[in-house]
Residue, then its C-alpha position, 0 to 999 in steps of 0.5 A: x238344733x236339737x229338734x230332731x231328737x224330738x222324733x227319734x224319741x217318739x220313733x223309739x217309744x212306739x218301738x217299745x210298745x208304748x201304751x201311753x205317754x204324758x206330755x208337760x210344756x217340753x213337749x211344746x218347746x217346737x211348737x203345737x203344730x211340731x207336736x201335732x204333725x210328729x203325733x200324727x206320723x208316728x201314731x204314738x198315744x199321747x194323754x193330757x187331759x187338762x190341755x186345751x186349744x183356746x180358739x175351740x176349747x177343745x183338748x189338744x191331745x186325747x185325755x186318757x187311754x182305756x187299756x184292757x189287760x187280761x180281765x182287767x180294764x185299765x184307765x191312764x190320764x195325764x196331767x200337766x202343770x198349769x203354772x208353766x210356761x207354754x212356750x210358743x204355743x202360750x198363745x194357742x194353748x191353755x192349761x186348765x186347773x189340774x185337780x178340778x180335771x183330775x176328779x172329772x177324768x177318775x169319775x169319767x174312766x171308772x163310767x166307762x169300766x176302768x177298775x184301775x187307774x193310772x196317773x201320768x204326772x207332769x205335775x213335779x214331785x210336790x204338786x203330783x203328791x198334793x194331787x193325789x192325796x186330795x183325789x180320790x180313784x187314782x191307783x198308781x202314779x208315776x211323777x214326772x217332770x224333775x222328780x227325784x230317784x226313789x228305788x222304793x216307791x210311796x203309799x200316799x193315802x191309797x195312791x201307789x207312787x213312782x218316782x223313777x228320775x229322769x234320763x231313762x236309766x232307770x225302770x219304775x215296776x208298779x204292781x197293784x193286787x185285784x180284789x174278785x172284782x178287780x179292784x185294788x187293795x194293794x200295791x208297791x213299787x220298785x225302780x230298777x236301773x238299766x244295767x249290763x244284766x238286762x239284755x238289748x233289744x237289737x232292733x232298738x239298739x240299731x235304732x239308737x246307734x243310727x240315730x246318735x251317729x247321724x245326729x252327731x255328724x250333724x252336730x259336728x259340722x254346725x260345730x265347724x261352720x260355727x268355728x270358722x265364722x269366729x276365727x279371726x274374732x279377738x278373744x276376750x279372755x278373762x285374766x284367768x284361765x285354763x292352760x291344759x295339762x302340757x303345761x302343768x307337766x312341765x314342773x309335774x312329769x311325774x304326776x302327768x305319767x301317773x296320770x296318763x295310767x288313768x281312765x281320765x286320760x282317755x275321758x275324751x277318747x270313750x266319749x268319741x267311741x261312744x259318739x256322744x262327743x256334741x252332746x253337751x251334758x256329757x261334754x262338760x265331765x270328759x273336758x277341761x273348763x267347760x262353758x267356762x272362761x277360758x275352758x273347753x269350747x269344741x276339738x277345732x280351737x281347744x283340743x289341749x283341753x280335751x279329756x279329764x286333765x290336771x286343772x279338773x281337780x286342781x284348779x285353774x292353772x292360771x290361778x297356780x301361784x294363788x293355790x300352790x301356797x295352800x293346796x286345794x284338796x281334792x276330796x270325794x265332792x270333787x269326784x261327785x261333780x262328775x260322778x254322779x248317781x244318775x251317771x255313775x251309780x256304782x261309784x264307790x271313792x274309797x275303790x276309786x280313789x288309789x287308781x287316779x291319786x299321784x302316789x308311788x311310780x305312776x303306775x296302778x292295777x287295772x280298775x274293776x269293772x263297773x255295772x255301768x261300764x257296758x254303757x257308759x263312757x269310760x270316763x264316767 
């Protein structure tokens, strides 16, 4: 259902003017000859040096790109883990042993002129580093593969390292200083995220609004088609289970108007505006019970459920009896469920918390801006 995000990613890095991209097994989750045929439309320089077809023992992908830049020729590889699972392609693709390849590449790229190389791991966090600290030649890295946000990169032994996250929110800058004869002698890195003050490319951003809004029309009508088989279907509920913040103001009005004051209210709504409404790691924050028993499943058959609600915070409402002899607390880790760094960088619970908490009349002052709000959902 998701494969065409597959090309739109391809289409949107070419756009961009990439010089070269690392691949892992995710790239294989539709298949070699899926990845094969997108490559070959799209023209898009993709590296992995140590992934091999088994019946030719032939390299699946170019290994490496040579760049030059200015004066100076620039090497990138890529690598990706052999301890992974390939997927459908397990049994027409191989992975050799990342460090033996590594050492082969750097001496192959430094014959061939590179006085700068550049890794593009696949490799996760650890095995990346463990990499680069036994391999010597390798300038600059970034790792890839659910590594952590670092806005400081590392020196690992003469390696600069870049550990930019994931999701695309962020930008790693790596810069290296050349020797006369340029080599390097020094570097850093610094990872910036993608705020409101970097301005948008308009043919990007016309790329990606086309996309979402088609992509998600699509989604929504498998969504239908899914709905309508199921109705009918007897619901095997669990004995607890979510009932929608209508009910709650029945014995709480107050509370249910202050809370209508708030962006919570509305999580629903910005994530509609935003047409991010079927994609599900946005879903679960701008919902009630989410994949759970009970919870939020799609508008058609659970539309009280949309938005932000009491049972968010508070808990299942079937469980009421259970919790209103001791109140849960709702402290800053429940906000941190949603609020992440990765989503709400700017999240501060000391500023946020007196704009949705149930003191007073139920009214609030307007909330002041966040550096994410240009292009996040309100919700977040």
């Amino acid at each position: 259902m998701h494969q065409d995000l597959a090309w739109f990613l391809m289409d949107a890095m070419k756009v961009m003017g990439t010089d070269a991209v690392g691949v892992s097994e995710r790239e294989l989750r539709f298949g070699m000859s899926y990845l094969k045929a997108q490559q070959k439309r799209v023209q898009l320089p993709m590296v992995c040096a140590n992934l091999y077809v088994k019946k030719t023992s032939k390299p699946l992908l170019a290994p490496y790109v040579l760049k030059q830049v200015g004066t100076v020729k620039v090497g990138i590889f890529g690598l990706m883990s052999n301890a992974v699972d390939l997927g459908p392609s397990r049994d027409s693709l191989r992975v050799e042993e990342p460090s033996a390849v590594a050492k082969r590449t750097v001496a192959e790229l430094r014959r061939k002129g590179a006085t700068v190389v550049v890794l593009l791991s696949q490799l996760g966090k650890v095995e990346g580093e463990d990499l680069v600290t036994a391999v010597d030649g390798i300038d600059a890295v970034i790792l890839g593969r659910s590594v952590p946000l670092l806005q400081k990169g590392r020196l690992i032994k003469a390696t600069v390292a870049c550990y930019g996250g994931e999701q695309g929110q962020y930008v790693g800058r790596t810069l290296l200083t050349l020797d006369a004869r340029r080599k390097m002698t020094t570097g850093e890195n610094e990872t910036f995220i993608l705020g409101p003050e970097i301005p948008e490319k308009k043919e990007m951003a016309a790329l990606v609004k086309g996309f979402t809004d088609s992509f998600n029309e699509k989604l929504q009508k498998l969504q239908k088609e899914k709905a309508a088989k199921e109705t009918g279907k007897a619901v095997q509920g669990a004995p607890e289970h979510f009932l929608g913040g209508e009910i709650c103001a029945r014995c709480h009005p107050a509370e249910s108007a202050q809370w209508k004051t708030t962006k919570h209210a509305q999580a629903w709504e910005t994530l509609v505006a935003a047409k991010q409404d079927t994609v599900a790691s946005c879903v679960g924050c701008h919902v009630v019970g989410f994949r759970q028993a009970g919870g939020f499943k799609d508008l058609e058959s659970s539309k009280e459920l949309a938005g932000v609600q009491c049972e968010s915070c508070h808990g299942m409402g079937s469980a009421h009896e259970a919790f209103s002899a001791a109140p849960r607390r709702v402290t800053e880790l429940t906000c941190l469920t949603c609020h992440t760094k990765e989503v709400s960088p700017g999240f501060n619970y000391a500023l946020y918390e007196p704009h949705i908490n149930h003191k007073g009349t139920g009214t609030r002052q307007p909330l002041p801006g966040s550096p994410m709000r240009k292009y996040l959902p309100a919700g977040k």
